[in-house]
Backbone as a chain_set.jsonl record, in Angstrom:
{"seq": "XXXXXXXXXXXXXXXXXXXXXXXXXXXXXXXXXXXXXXXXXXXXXXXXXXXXXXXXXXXXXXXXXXXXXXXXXXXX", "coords": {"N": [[-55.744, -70.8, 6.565], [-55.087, -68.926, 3.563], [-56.819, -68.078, 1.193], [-55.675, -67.893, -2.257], [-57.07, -65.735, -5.111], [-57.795, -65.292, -8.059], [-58.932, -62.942, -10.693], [-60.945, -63.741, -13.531], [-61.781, -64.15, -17.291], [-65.014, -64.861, -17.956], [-67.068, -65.896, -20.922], [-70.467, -65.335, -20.547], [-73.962, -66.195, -20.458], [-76.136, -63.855, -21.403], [-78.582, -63.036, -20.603], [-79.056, -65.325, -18.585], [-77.078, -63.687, -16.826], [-77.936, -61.519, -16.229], [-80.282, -61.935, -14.928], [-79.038, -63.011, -12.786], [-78.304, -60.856, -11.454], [-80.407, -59.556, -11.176], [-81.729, -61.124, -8.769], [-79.624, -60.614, -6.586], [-77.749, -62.506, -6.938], [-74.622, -64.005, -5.97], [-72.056, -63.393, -8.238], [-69.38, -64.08, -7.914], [-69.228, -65.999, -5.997], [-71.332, -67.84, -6.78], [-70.151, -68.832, -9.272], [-67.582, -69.831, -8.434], [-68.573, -71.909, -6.649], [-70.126, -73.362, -8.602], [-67.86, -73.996, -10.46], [-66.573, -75.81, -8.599], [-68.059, -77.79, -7.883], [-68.043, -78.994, -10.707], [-65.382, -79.554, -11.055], [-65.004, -81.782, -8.856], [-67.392, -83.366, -10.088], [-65.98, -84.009, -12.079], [-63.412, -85.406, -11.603], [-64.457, -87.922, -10.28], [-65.872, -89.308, -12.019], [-63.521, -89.568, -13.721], [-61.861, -91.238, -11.724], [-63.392, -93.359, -11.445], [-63.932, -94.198, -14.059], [-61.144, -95.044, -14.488], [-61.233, -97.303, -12.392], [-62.975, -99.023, -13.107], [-63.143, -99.524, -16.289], [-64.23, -101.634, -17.734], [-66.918, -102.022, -17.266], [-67.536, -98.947, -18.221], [-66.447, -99.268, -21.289], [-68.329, -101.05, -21.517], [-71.227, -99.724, -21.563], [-70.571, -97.338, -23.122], [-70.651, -98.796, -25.812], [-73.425, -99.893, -25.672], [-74.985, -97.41, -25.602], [-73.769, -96.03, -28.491], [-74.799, -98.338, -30.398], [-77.593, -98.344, -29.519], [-78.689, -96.336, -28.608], [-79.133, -93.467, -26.434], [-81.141, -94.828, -23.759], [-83.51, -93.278, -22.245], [-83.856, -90.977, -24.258], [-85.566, -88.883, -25.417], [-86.775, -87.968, -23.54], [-84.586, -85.769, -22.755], [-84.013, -82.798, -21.627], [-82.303, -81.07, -23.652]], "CA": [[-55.018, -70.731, 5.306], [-55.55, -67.616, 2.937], [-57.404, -68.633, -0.481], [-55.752, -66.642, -3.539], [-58.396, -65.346, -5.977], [-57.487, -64.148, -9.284], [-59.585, -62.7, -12.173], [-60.534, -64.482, -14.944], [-62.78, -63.487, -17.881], [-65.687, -65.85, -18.476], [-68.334, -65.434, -21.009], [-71.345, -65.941, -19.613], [-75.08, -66.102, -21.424], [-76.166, -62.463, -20.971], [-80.104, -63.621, -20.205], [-78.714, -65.775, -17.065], [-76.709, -63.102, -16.266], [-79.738, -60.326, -16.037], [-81.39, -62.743, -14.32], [-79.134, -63.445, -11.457], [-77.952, -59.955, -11.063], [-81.841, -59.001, -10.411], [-81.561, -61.564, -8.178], [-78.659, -60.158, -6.191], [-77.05, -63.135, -6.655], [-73.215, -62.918, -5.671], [-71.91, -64.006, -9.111], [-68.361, -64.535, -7.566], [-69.522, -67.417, -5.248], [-71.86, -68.728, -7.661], [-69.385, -69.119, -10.155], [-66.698, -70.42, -7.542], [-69.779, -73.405, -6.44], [-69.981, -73.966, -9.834], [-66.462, -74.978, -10.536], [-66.048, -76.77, -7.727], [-68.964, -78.707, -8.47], [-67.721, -79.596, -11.569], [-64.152, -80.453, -10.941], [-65.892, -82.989, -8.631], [-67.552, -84.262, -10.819], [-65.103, -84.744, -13.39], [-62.842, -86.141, -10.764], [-65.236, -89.116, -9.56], [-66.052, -89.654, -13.22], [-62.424, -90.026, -13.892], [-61.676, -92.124, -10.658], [-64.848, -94.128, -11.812], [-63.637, -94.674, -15.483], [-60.357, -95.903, -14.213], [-61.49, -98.716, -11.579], [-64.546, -99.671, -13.971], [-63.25, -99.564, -17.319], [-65.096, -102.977, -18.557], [-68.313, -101.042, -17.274], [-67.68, -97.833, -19.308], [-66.8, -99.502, -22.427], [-69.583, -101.803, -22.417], [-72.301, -98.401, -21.541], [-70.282, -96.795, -24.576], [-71.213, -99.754, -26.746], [-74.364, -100.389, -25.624], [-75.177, -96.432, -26.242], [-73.849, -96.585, -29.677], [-75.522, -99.59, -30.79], [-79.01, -98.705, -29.172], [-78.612, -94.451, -28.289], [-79.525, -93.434, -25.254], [-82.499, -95.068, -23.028], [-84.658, -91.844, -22.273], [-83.441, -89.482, -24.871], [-86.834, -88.153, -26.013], [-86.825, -87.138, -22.056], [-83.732, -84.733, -22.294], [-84.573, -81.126, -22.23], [-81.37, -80.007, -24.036]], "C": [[-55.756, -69.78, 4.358], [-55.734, -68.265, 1.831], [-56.406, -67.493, -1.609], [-56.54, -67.15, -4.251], [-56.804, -64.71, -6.984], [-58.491, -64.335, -10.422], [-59.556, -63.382, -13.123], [-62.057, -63.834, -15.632], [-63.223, -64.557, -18.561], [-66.757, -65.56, -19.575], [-69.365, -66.079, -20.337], [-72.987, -65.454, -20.246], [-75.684, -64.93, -20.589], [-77.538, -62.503, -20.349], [-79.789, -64.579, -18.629], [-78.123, -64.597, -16.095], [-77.542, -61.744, -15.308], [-79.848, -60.887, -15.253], [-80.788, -62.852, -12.93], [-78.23, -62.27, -10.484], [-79.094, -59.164, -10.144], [-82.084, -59.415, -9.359], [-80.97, -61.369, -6.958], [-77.872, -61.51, -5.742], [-75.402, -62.784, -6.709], [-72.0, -63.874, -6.893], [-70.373, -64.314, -8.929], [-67.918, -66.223, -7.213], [-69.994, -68.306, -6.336], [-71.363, -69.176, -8.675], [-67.955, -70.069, -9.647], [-67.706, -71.789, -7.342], [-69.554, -73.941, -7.573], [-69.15, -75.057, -10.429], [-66.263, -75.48, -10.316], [-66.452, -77.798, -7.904], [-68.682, -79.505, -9.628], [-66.405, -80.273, -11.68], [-64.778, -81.965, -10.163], [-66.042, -83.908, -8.513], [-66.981, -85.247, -11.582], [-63.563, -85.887, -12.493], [-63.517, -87.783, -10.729], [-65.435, -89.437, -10.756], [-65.011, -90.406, -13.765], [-61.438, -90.979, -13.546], [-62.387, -93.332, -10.962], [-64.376, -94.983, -13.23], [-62.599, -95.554, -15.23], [-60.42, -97.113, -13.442], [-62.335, -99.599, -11.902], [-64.415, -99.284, -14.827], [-63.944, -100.664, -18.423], [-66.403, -102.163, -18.358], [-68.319, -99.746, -18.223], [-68.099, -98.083, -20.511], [-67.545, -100.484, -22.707], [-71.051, -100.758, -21.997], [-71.589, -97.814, -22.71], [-70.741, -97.812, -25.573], [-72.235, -99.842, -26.389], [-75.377, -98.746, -26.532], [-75.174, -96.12, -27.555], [-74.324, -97.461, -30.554], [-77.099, -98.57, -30.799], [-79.665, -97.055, -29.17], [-78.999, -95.036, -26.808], [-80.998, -93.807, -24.778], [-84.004, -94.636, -23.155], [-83.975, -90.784, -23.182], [-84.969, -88.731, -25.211], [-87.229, -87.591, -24.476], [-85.927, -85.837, -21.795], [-83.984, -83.726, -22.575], [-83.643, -80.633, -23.159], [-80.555, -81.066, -24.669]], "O": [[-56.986, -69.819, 4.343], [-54.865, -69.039, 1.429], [-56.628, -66.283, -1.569], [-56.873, -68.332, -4.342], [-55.704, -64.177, -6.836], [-58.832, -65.386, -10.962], [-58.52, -63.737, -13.685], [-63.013, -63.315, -15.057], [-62.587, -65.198, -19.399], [-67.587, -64.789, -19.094], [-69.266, -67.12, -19.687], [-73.117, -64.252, -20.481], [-75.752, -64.956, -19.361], [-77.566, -61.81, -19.332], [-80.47, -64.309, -17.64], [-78.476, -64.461, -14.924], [-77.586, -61.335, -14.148], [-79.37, -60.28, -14.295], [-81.525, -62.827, -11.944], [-77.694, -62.446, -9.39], [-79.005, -58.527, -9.094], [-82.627, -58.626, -8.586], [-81.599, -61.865, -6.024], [-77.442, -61.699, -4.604], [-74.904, -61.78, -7.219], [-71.273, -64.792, -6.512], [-69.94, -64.903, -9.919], [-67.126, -67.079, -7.607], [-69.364, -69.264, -6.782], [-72.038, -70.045, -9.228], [-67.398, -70.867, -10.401], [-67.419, -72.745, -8.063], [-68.841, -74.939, -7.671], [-69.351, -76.228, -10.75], [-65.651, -76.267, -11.038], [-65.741, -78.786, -8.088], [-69.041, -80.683, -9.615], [-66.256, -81.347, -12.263], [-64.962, -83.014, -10.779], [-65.667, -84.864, -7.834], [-67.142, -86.45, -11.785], [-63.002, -86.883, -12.949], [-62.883, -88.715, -11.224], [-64.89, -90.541, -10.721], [-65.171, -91.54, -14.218], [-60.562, -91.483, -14.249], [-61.832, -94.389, -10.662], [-64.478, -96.202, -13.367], [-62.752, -96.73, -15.558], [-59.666, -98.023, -13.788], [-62.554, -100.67, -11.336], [-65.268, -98.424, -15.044], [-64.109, -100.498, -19.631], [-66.914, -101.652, -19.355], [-69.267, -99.648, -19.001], [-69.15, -97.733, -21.047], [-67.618, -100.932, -23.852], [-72.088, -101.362, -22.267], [-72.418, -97.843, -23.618], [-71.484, -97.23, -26.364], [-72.597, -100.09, -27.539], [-76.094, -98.795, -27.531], [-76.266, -95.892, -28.076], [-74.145, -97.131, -31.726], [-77.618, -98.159, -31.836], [-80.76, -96.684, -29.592], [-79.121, -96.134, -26.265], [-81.968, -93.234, -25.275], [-85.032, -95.078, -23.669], [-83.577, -89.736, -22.674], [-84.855, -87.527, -24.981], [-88.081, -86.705, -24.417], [-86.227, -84.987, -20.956], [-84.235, -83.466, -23.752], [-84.055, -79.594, -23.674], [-79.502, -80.778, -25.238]]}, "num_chains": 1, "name": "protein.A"}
């Protein structure tokens, strides 16, 4: 089965970009992984939220109440 591709115009942080051009990374793929990776995610997240909504909204309340766990751990 034949994939269609079509163009799209992303920005993209110009310092990563340098970086993974020097690289000879193949910023097609790596941007295709990417995506995929993240649909996914957001899939199983979404799948996840719906069959374990008592679990969500008591980790959203508990978060709110308390913040997060390890935050003074997150780089970003």
């Amino acid at each position: 089965m034949a994939v269609t591709r079509r163009a799209e115009n992303v920005p993209v942080d110009a310092d990563l970009l340098d970086e993974a051009r020097a690289l000879n990374v193949d910023l097609s793929r790596a941007a295709e992984m990417g995506i995929a990776r993240a649909v996914r995610a957001e899939q199983a997240a979404r799948k996840f939220a719906e069959e374990y909504p008592d679990v969500v909204r008591s980790n959203n309340e508990y978060v709110a109440k308390h913040g997060l766990p390890l935050e003074k751990y997150r780089l970003f």
